[in-house]
ChimeraX commands (.cxc) that place a marker at each C-alpha (Angstrom):
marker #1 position 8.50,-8.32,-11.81 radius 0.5
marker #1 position 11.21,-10.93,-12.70 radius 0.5
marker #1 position 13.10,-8.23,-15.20 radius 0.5
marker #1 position 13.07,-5.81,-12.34 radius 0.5
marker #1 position 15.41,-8.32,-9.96 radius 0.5
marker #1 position 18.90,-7.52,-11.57 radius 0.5
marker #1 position 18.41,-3.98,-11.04 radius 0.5
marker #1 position 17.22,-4.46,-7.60 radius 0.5
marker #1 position 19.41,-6.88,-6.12 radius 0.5
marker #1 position 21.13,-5.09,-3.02 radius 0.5
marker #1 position 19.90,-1.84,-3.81 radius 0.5
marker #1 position 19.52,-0.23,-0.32 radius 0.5
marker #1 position 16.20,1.06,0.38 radius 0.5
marker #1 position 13.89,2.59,2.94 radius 0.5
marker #1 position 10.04,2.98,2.66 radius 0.5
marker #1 position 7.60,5.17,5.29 radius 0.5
marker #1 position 4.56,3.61,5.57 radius 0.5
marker #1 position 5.94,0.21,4.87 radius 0.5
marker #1 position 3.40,-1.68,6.73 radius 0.5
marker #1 position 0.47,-1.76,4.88 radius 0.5
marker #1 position -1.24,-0.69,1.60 radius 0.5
marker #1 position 1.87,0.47,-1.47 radius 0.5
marker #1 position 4.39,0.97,1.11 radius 0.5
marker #1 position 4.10,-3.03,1.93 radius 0.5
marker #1 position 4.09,-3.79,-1.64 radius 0.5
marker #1 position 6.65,-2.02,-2.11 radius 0.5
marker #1 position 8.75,-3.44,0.99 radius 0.5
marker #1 position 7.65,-7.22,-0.53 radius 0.5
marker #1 position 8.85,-6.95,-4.25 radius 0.5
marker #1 position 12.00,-4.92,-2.98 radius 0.5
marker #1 position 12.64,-8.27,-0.33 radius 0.5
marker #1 position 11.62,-10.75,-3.23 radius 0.5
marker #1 position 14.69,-8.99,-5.31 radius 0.5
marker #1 position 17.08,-9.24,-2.91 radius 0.5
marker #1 position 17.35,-5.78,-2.13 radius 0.5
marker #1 position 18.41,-4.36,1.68 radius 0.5
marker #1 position 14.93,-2.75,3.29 radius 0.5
marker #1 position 14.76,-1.08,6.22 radius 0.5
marker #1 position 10.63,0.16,6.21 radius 0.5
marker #1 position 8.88,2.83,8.94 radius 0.5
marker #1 position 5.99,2.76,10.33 radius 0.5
marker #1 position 4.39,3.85,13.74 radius 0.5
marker #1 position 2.89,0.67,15.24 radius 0.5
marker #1 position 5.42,-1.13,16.92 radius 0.5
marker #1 position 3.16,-4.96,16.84 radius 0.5
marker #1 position 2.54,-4.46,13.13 radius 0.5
marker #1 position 6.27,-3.23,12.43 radius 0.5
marker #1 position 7.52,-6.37,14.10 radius 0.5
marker #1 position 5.03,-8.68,12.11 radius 0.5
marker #1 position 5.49,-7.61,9.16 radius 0.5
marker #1 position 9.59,-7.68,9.92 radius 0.5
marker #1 position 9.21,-11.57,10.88 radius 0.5
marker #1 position 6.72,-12.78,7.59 radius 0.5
marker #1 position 9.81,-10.70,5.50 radius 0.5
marker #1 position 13.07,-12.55,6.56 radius 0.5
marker #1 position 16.22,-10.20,6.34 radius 0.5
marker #1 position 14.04,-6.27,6.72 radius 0.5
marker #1 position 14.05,-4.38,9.38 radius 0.5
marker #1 position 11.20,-2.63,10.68 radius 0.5
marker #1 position 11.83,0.68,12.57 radius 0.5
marker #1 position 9.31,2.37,14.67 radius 0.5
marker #1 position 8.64,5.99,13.78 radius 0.5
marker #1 position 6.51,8.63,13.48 radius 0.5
marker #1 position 7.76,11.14,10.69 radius 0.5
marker #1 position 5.56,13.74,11.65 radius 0.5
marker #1 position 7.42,14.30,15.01 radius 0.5
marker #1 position 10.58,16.33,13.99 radius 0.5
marker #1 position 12.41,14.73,17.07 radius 0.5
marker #1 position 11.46,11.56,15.43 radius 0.5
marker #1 position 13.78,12.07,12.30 radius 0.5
marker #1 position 17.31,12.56,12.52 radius 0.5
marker #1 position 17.10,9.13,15.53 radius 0.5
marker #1 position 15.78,7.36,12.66 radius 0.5
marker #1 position 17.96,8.64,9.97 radius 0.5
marker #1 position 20.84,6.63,11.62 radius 0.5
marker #1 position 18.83,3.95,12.40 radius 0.5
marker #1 position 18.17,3.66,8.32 radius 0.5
marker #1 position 22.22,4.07,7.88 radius 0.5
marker #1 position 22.89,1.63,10.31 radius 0.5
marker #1 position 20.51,-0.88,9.65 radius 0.5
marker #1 position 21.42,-0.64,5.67 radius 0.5
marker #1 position 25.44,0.13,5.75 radius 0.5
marker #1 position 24.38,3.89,3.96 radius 0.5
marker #1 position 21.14,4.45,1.63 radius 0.5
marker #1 position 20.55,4.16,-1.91 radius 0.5
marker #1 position 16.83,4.80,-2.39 radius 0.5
marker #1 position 14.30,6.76,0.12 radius 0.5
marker #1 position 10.44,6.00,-0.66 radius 0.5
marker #1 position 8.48,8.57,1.07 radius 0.5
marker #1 position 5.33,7.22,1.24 radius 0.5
marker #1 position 3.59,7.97,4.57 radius 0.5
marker #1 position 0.84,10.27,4.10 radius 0.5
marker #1 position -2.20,11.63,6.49 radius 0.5
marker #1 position -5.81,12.29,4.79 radius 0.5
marker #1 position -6.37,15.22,6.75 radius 0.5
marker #1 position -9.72,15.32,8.36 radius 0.5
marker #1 position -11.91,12.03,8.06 radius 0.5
marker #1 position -14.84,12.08,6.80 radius 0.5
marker #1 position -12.91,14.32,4.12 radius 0.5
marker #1 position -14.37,18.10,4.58 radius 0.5
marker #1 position -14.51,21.09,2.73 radius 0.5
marker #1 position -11.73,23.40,3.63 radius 0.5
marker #1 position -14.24,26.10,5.49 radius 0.5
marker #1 position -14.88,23.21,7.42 radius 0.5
marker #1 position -11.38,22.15,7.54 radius 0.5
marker #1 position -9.74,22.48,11.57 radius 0.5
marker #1 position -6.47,24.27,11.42 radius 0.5
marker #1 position -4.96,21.56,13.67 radius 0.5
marker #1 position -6.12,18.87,10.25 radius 0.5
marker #1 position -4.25,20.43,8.19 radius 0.5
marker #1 position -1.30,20.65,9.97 radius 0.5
marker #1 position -1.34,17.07,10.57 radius 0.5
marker #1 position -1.55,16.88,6.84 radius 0.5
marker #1 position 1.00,18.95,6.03 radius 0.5
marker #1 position 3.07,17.59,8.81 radius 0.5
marker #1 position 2.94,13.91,7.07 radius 0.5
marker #1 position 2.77,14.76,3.25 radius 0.5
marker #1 position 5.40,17.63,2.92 radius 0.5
marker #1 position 7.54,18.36,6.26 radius 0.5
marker #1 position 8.16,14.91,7.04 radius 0.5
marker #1 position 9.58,13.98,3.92 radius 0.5
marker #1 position 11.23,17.14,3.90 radius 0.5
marker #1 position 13.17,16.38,7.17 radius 0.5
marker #1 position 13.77,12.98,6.73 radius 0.5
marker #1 position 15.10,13.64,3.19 radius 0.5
marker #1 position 17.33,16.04,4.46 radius 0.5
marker #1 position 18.77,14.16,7.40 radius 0.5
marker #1 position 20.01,11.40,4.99 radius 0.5
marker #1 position 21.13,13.55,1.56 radius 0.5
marker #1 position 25.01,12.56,3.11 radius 0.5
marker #1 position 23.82,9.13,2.62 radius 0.5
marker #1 position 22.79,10.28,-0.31 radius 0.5
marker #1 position 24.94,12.09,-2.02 radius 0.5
marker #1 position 27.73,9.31,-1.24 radius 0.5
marker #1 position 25.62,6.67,-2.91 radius 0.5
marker #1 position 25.73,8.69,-5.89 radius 0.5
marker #1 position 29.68,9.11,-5.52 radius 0.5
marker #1 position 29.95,5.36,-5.57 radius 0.5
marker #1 position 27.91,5.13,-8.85 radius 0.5
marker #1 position 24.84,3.86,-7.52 radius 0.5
marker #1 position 21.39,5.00,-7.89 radius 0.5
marker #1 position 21.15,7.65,-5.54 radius 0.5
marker #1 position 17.31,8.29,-5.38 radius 0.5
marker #1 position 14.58,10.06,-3.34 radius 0.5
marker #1 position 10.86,8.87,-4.29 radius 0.5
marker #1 position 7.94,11.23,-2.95 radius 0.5
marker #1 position 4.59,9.71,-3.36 radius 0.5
marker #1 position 1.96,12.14,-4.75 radius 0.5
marker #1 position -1.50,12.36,-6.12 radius 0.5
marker #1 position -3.53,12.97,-8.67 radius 0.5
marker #1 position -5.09,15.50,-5.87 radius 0.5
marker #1 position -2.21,17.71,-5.80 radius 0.5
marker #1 position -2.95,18.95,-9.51 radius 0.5
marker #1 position -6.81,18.43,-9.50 radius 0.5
marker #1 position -8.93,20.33,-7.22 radius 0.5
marker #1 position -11.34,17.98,-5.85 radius 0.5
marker #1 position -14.27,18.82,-3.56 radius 0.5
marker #1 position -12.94,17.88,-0.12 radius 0.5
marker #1 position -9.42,16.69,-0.57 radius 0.5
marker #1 position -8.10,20.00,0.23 radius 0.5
marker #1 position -5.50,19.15,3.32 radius 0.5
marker #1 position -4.47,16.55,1.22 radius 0.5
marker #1 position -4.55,17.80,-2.03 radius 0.5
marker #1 position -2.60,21.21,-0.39 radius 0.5
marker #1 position -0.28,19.34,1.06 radius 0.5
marker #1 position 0.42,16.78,-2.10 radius 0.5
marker #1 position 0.56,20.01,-4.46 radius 0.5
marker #1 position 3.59,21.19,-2.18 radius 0.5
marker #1 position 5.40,18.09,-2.31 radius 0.5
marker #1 position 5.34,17.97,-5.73 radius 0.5
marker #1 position 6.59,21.20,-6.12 radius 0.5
marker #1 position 9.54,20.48,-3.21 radius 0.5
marker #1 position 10.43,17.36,-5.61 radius 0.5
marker #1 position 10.92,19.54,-8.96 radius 0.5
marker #1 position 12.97,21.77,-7.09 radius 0.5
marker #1 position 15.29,19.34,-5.03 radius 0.5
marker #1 position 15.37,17.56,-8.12 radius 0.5
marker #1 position 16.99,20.44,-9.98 radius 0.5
marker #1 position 19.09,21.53,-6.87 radius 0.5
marker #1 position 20.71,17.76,-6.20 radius 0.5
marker #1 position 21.57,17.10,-9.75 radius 0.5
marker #1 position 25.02,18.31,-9.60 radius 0.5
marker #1 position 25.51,15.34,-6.14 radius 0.5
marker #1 position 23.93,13.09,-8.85 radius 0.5
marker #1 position 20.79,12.37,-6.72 radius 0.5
marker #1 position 17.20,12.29,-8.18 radius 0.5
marker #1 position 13.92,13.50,-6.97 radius 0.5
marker #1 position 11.42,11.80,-8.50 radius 0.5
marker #1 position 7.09,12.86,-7.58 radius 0.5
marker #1 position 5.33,9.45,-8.53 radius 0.5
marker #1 position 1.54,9.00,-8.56 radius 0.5
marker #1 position 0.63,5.60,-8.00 radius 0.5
marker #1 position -2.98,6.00,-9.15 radius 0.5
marker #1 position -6.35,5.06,-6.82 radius 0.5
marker #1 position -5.33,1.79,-5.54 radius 0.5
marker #1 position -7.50,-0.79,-3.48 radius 0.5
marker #1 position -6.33,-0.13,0.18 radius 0.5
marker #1 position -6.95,1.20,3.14 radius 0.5
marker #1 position -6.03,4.39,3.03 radius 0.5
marker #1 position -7.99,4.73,-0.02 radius 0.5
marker #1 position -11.00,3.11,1.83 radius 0.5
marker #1 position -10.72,5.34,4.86 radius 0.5
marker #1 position -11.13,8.63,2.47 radius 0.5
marker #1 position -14.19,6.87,-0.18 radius 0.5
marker #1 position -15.46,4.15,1.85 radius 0.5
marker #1 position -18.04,3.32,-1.11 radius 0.5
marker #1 position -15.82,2.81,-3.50 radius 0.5
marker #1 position -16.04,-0.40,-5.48 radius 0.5
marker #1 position -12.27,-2.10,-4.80 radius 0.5
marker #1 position -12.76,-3.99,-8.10 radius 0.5
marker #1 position -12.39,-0.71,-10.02 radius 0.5
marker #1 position -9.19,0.04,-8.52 radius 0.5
marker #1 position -5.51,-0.84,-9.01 radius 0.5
marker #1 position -4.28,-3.81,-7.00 radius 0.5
marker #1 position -1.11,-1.93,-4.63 radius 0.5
marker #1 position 1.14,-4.67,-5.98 radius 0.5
marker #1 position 0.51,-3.77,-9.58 radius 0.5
marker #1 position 1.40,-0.02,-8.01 radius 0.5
marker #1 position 4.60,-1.01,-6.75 radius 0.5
marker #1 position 5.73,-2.75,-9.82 radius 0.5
marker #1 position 5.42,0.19,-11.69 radius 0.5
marker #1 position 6.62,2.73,-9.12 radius 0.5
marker #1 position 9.64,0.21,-9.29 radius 0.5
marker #1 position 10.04,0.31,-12.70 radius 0.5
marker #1 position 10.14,3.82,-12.92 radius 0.5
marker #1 position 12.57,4.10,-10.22 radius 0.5
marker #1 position 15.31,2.09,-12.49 radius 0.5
marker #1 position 14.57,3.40,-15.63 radius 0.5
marker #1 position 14.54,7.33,-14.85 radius 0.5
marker #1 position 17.60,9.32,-16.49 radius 0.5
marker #1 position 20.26,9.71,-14.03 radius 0.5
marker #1 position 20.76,13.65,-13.18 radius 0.5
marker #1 position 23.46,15.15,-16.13 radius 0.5
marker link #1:1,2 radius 0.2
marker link #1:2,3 radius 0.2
marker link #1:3,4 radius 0.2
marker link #1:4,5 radius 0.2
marker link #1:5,6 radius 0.2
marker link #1:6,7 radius 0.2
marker link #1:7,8 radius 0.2
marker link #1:8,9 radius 0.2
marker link #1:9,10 radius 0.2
marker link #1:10,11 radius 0.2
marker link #1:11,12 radius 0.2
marker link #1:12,13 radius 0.2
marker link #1:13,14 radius 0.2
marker link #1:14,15 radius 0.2
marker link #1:15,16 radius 0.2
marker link #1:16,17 radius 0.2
marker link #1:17,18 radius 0.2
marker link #1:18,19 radius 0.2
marker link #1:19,20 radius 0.2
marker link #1:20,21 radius 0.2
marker link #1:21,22 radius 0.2
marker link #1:22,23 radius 0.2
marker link #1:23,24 radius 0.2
marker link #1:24,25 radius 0.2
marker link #1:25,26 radius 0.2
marker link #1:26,27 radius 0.2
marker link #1:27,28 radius 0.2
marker link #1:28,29 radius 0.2
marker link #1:29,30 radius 0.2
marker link #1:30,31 radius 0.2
marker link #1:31,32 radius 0.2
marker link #1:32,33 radius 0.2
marker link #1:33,34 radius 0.2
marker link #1:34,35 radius 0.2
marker link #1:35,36 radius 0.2
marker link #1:36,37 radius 0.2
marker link #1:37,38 radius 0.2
marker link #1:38,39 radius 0.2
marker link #1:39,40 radius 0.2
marker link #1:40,41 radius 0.2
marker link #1:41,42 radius 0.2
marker link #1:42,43 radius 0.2
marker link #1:43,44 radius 0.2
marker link #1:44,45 radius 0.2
marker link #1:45,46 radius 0.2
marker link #1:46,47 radius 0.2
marker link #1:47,48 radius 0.2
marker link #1:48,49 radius 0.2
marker link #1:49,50 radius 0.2
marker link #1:50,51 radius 0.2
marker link #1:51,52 radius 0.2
marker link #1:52,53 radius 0.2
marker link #1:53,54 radius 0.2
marker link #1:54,55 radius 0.2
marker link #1:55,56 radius 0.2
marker link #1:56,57 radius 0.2
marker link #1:57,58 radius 0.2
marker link #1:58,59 radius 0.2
marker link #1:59,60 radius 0.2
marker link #1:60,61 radius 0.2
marker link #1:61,62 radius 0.2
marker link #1:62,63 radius 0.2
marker link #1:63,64 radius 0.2
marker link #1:64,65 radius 0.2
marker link #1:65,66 radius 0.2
marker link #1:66,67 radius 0.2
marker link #1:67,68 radius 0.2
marker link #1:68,69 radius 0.2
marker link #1:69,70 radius 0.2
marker link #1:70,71 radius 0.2
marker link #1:71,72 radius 0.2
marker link #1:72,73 radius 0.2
marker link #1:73,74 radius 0.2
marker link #1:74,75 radius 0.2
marker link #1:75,76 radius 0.2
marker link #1:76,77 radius 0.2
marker link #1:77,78 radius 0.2
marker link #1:78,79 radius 0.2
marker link #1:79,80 radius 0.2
marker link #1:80,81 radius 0.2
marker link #1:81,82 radius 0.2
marker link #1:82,83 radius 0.2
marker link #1:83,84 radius 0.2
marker link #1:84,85 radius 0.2
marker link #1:85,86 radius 0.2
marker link #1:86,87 radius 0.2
marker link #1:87,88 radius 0.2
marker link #1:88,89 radius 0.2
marker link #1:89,90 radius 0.2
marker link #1:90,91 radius 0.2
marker link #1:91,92 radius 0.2
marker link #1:92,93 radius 0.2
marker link #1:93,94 radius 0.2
marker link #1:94,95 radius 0.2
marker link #1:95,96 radius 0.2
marker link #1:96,97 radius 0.2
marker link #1:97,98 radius 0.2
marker link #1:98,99 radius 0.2
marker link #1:99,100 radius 0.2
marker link #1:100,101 radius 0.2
marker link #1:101,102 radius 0.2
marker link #1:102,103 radius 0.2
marker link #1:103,104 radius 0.2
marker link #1:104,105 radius 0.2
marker link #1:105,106 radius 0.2
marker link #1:106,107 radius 0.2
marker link #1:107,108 radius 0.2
marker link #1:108,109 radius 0.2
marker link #1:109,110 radius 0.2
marker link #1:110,111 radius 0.2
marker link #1:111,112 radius 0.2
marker link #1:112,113 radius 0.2
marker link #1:113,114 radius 0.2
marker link #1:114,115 radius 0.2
marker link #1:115,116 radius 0.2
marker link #1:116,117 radius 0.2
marker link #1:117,118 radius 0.2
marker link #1:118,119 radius 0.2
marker link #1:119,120 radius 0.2
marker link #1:120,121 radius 0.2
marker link #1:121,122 radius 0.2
marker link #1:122,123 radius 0.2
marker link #1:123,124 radius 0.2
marker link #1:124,125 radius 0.2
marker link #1:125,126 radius 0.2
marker link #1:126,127 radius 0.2
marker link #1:127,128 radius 0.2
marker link #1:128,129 radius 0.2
marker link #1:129,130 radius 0.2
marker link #1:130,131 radius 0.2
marker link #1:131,132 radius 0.2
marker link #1:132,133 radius 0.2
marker link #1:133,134 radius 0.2
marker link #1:134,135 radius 0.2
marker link #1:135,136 radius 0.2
marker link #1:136,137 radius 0.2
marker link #1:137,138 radius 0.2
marker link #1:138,139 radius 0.2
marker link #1:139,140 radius 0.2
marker link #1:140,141 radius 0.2
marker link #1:141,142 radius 0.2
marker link #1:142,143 radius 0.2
marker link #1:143,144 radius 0.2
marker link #1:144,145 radius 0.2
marker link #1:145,146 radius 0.2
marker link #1:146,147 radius 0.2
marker link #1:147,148 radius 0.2
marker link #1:148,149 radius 0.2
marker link #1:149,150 radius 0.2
marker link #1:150,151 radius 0.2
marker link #1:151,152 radius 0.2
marker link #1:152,153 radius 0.2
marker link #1:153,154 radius 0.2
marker link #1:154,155 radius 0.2
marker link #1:155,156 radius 0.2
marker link #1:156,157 radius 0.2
marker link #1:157,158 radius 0.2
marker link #1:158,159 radius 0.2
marker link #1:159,160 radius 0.2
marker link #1:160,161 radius 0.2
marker link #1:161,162 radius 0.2
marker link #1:162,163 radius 0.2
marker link #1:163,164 radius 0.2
marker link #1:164,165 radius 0.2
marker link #1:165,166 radius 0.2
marker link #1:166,167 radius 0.2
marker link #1:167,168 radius 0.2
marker link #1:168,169 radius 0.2
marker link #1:169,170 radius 0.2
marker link #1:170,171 radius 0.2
marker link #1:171,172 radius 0.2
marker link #1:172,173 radius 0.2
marker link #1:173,174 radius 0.2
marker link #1:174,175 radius 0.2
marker link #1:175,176 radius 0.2
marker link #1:176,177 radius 0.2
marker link #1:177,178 radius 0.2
marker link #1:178,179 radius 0.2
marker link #1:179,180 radius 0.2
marker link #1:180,181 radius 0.2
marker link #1:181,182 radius 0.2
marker link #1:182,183 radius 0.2
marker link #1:183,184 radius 0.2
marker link #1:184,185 radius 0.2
marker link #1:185,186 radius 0.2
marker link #1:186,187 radius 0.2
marker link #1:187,188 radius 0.2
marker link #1:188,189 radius 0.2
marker link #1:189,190 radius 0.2
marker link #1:190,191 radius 0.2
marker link #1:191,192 radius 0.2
marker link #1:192,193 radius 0.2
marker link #1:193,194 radius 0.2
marker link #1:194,195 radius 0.2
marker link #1:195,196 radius 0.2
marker link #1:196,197 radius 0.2
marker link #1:197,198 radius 0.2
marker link #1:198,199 radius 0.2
marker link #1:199,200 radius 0.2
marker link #1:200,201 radius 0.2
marker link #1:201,202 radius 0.2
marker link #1:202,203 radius 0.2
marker link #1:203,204 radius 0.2
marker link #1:204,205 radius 0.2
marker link #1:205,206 radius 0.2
marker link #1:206,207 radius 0.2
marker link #1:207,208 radius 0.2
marker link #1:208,209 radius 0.2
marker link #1:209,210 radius 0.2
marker link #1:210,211 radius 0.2
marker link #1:211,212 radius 0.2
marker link #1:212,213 radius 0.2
marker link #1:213,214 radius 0.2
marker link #1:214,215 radius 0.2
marker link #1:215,216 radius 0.2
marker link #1:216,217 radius 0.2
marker link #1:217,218 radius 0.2
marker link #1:218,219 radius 0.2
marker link #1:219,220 radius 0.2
marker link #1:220,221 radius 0.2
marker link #1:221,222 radius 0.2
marker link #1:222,223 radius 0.2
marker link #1:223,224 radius 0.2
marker link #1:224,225 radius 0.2
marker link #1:225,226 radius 0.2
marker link #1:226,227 radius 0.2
marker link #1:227,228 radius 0.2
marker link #1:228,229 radius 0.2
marker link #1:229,230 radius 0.2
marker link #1:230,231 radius 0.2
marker link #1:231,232 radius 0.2
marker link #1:232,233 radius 0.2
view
């Protein structure tokens, strides 16, 4: 982590899902390097502890699912950070839990699903591309990072919703990528891997944690990623 700090050092950034599993780790490193965090989540107790063990953040209360939700916190993310270099979209919903097979799938599920994993990012990415875009103008890095899955390109048994809903944002991030090069901002899609949290243990329950990555070891490499991807031409 210690060759990442330079690059991170008061790099503005804001990270759904920042209150537990990789969208904490990512929140900690980003703190330990000095950058400027503002993190989401939807629990106002947890937002507010995990603000006062991480000196300096601020936690914003959210739900990105709710479109009214969105452009309310878009300004609270300018505000709080003086603009935005970096968005992390990391929230995600399983779908149905226990994870189903899509005949047994309830419409309503996978709306929630894709309400989390595609249209929330969507919105949310749009409300701040002016942020954005002027980032980029200033010569900084000027990034959107969309947390996917291996289960948007594999078709497992079950993870439909999700998988569905992953495959799309994928898609949405080659295609914004390719749109927003000429404002110099970058879309990466990042897979993290199967880590050891609780989102993971919600969806496989029996899973052995010792045979999966450690969400710190996640964020370090999301992180890396994030400074060493080419800049759009």
């Amino acid at each position: 982590m210690n060759h990442l700090l330079p690059h991170l050092r008061d790099l503005r950034v804001a990270v759904t899902g920042g209150t537990s599993g990789l969208g904490l780790a990512l929140v900690r490193h980003l703190h330990a390097a000095g950058a400027q965090v503002a993190f989401v989540a939807r629990t106002p107790a947890r937002v507010a502890e995990v603000a006062r063990s991480l000196p300096g953040t601020h936690g914003l209360v959210a739900d990105i699912t709710r479109k009214d939700d969105i452009y309310p916190l878009a300004l609270q993310i300018t505000a709080a950070l003086d603009g935005l270099d970096v968005l992390v979209n990391n929230a995600s919903h399983l779908g149905p839990v226990p994870l189903a097979l899509l005949a047994d799938t309830a419409c309503e599920d996978l709306e929630t699903a894709l309400a989390a994993n595609l249209l929330g990012p969507f919105r949310l990415t749009k409300a701040l591309l002016g942020a954005l875009r002027a980032s980029a103008r200033d010569g900084r890095l000027a990034t959107v990072v969309n947390i996917t899955s291996d289960a948007a390109a594999t078709p497992y048994p079950g993870w439909g919703a999700y998988g569905a809903s992953k495959a799309a944002l994928a898609q949405l991030s080659r295609i914004w990528h390719e749109e927003l090069r000429e404002h110099g901002v970058r879309v990466l899609a990042l897979d993290p891997g199967d880590m050891d949290t609780p989102f993971h243990a919600l969806a496989l329950p029996d899973a052995d944690p010792a045979t999966l990555k450690r969400p710190a070891d996640a964020a370090s490499e999301i992180l890396q990623q994030l400074i060493t991807s080419k800049k759009p031409a």
